[in-house]
C-alpha positions in Angstrom: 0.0 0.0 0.0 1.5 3.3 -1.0 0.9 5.6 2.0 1.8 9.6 0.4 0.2 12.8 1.7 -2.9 12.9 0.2 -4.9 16.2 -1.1 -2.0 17.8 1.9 0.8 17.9 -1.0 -1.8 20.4 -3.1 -2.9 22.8 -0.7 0.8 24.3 -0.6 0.4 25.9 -4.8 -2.1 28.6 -2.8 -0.1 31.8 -1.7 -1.7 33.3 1.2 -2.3 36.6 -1.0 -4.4 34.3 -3.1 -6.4 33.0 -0.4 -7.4 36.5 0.7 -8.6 37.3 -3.1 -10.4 33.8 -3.3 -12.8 34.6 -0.2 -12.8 38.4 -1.4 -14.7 37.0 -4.4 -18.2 35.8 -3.1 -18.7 39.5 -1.0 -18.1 41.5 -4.1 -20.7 39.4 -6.0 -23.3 39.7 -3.4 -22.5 44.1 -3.8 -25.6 45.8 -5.3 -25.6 49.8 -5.9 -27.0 51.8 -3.6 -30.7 52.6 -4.3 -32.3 56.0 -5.1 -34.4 57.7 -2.7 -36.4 60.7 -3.8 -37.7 63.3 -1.3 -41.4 62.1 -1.1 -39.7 58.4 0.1 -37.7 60.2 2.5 -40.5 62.6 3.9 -42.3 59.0 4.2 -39.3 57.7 6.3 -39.4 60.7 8.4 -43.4 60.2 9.3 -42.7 56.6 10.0 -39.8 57.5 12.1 -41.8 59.9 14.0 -44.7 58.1 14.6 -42.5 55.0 15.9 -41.0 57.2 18.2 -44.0 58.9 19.5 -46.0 55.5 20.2 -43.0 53.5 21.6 -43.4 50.9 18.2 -40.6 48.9 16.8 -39.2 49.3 13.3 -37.4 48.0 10.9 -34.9 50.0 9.1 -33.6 48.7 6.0 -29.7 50.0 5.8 -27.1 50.3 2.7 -24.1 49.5 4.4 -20.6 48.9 2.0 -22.6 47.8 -0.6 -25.1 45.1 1.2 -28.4 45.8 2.4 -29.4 45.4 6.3 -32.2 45.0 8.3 -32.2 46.4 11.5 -35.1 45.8 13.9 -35.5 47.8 17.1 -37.2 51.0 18.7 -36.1 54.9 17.8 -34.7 55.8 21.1 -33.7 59.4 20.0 -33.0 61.5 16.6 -30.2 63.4 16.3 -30.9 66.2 13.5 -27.4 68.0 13.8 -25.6 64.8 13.2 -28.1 63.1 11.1 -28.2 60.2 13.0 -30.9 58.0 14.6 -30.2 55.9 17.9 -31.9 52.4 17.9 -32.5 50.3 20.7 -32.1 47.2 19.4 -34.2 43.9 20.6 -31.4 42.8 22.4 -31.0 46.4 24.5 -28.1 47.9 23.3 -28.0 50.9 21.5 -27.1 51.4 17.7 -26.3 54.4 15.3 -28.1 55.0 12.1 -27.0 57.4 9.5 -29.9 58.9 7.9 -28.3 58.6 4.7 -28.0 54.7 4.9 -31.7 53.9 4.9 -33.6 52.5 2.3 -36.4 51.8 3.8 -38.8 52.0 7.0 -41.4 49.6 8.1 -43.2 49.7 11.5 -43.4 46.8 13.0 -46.9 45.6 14.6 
């Protein structure tokens, strides 16, 4: 019986470089442009945002982050207008910040 390394004696023709680039791949396929939001769909998100915060409900903001889209689900603790930012509290209890420019979309949450 011949007794040799295996599939082991391949794995060294990968440079570590290459490795990096090889699991680079899937991420940049999975990129999508970011989508256009027009000022009636932002004066929407606004009234959503509002009435989430003034009745306590969850939401679920839809983010543009690097290229990928996120869901974040949580309640509007504060909106900060100078900064742009919103601060979730998420379902877990920690707190999260939102750029105002990275939503695509807000749903309340029943």
């Amino acid at each position: 019986m011949i007794r040799d390394r295996g599939l082991q004696k391949w794995h060294g023709f990968f440079m570590p470089e290459h490795v990096t680039e090889l699991n680079k791949i899937p991420d940049e396929m999975n990129k999508c442009e970011k989508p256009l939001i027009d000022e009636y769909q932002r004066v929407e998100f606004d009234e959503r945002i509002a009435y989430a915060m003034e009745f306590n409900m969850p939401v679920r903001l839809t983010l543009w982050i690097g290229g990928h889209l996120k869901d974040t689900i949580g309640r509007v603790h504060y909106c900060d207008v100078v900064k742009q930012q919103l601060r979730i509290e998420t379902l877990m209890h920690d707190f999260v910040r939102v750029n105002l420019s990275d939503v695509v979309g807000v749903e309340i949450m029943d």
